[in-house]
C-alpha positions in Angstrom: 0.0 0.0 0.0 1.3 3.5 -1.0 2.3 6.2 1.8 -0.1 8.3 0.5 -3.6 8.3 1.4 -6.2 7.1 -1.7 -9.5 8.8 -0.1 -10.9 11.6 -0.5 -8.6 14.9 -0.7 -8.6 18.0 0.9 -11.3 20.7 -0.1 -7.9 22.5 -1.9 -5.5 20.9 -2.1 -2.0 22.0 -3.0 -0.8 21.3 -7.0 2.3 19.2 -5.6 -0.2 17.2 -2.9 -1.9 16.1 -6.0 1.0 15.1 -8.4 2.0 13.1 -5.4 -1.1 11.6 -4.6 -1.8 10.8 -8.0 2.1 9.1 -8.1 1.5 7.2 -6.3 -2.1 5.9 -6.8 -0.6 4.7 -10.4 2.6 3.0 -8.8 0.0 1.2 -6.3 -2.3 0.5 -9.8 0.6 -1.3 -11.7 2.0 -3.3 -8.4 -1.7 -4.9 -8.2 -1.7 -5.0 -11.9 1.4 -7.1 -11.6 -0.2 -9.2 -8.8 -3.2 -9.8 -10.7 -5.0 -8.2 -7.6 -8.4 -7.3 -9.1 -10.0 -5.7 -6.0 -7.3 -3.0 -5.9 -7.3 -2.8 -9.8 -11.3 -2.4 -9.6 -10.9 -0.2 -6.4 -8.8 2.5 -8.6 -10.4 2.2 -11.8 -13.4 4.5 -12.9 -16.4 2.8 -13.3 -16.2 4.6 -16.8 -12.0 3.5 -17.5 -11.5 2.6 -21.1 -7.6 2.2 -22.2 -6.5 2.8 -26.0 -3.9 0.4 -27.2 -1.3 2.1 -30.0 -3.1 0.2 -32.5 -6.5 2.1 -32.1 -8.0 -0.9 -30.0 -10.3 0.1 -26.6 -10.3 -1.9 -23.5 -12.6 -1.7 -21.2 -12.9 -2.1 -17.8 -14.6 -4.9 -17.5 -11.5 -6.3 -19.9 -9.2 -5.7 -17.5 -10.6 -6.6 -14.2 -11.5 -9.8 -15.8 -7.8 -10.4 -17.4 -6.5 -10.1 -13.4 -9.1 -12.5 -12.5 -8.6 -15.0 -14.8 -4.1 -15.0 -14.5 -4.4 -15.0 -18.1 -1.4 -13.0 -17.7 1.4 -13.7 -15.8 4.0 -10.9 -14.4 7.8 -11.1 -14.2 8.0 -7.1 -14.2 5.4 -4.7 -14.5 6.6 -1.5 -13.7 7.4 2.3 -14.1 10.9 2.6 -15.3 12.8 5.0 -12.7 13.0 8.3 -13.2 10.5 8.5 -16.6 7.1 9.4 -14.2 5.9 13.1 -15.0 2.4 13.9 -13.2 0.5 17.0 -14.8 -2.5 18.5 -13.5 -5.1 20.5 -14.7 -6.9 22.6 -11.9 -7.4 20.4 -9.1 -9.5 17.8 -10.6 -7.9 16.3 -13.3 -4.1 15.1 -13.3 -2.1 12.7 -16.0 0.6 10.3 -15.7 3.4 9.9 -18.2 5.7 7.2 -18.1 7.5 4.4 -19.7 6.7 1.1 -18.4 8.3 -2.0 -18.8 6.2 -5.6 -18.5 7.6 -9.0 -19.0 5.7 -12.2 -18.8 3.3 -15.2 -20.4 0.1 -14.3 -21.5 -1.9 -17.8 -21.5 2.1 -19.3 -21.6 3.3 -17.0 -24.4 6.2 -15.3 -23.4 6.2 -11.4 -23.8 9.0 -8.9 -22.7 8.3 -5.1 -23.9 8.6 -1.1 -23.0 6.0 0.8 -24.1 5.1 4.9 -22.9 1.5 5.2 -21.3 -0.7 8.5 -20.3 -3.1 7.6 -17.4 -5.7 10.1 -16.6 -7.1 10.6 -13.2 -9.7 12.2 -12.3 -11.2 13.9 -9.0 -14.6 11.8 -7.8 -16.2 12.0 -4.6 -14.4 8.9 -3.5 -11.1 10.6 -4.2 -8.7 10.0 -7.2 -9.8 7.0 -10.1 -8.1 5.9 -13.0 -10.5 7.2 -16.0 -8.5 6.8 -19.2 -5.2 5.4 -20.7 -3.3 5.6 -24.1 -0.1 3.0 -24.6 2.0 3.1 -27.1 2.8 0.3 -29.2 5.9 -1.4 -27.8 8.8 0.3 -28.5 11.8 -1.4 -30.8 
């Protein structure tokens, strides 16, 4: 569990309080992604979360709560390469996460070892912070 608290912020919050709430919100999102933990993955997620792959293909929620259920995928290394994390924010309820990621694995016993960039967008609910939209790249050569 991140240091930093996931529930609902501050009436006005400070910029930086955000950017480093938000930090680490999507560093908590890819360790449970890389768990296959679902109930934190679903926890984060808006109920409205659609992610763009590079090729133009959406996933939906649903998609991925379901891919951490079923272990379809496997994790060796999911994460945020150090030191490549940029959180932006626009007013206080809106706030996006660039980074490159790299993930290595099986997907249903295929092998798959990649870096790709993402943008996650967060935005401000009554809950506090959710993970509403993504864009990855395709993986890089």
């Amino acid at each position: 569990m991140s240091a930093f608290s996931v529930g609902a912020a501050p009436a006005n919050p400070a910029p930086v309080d955000d950017r480093q709430v938000v930090a680490a919100l999507d560093i908590e999102y890819q360790a449970a992604v890389k768990r296959n933990d679902f109930e934190t993955m679903d926890r984060i997620l808006h109920p409205h979360f659609v992610l763009v792959r590079g090729d133009g293909r959406v996933v939906t929620r649903e998609d991925i709560v379901e891919g951490a259920r079923s272990g379809a995928f496997e994790f060796e290394v999911q994460d945020e390469i150090e030191g490549t994390q940029i959180v932006r924010t626009w007013g206080d309820s809106t706030a996006v996460v660039t980074a490159l990621l790299w993930v290595k694995g099986t997907h249903m016993g295929e092998p798959f070892d990649r870096r790709v960039w993402f943008s996650d967008t967060y935005v401000r609910t009554g809950e506090g912070w959710r993970y509403a939209f993504a864009q990855v790249s395709l993986p890089l050569p």
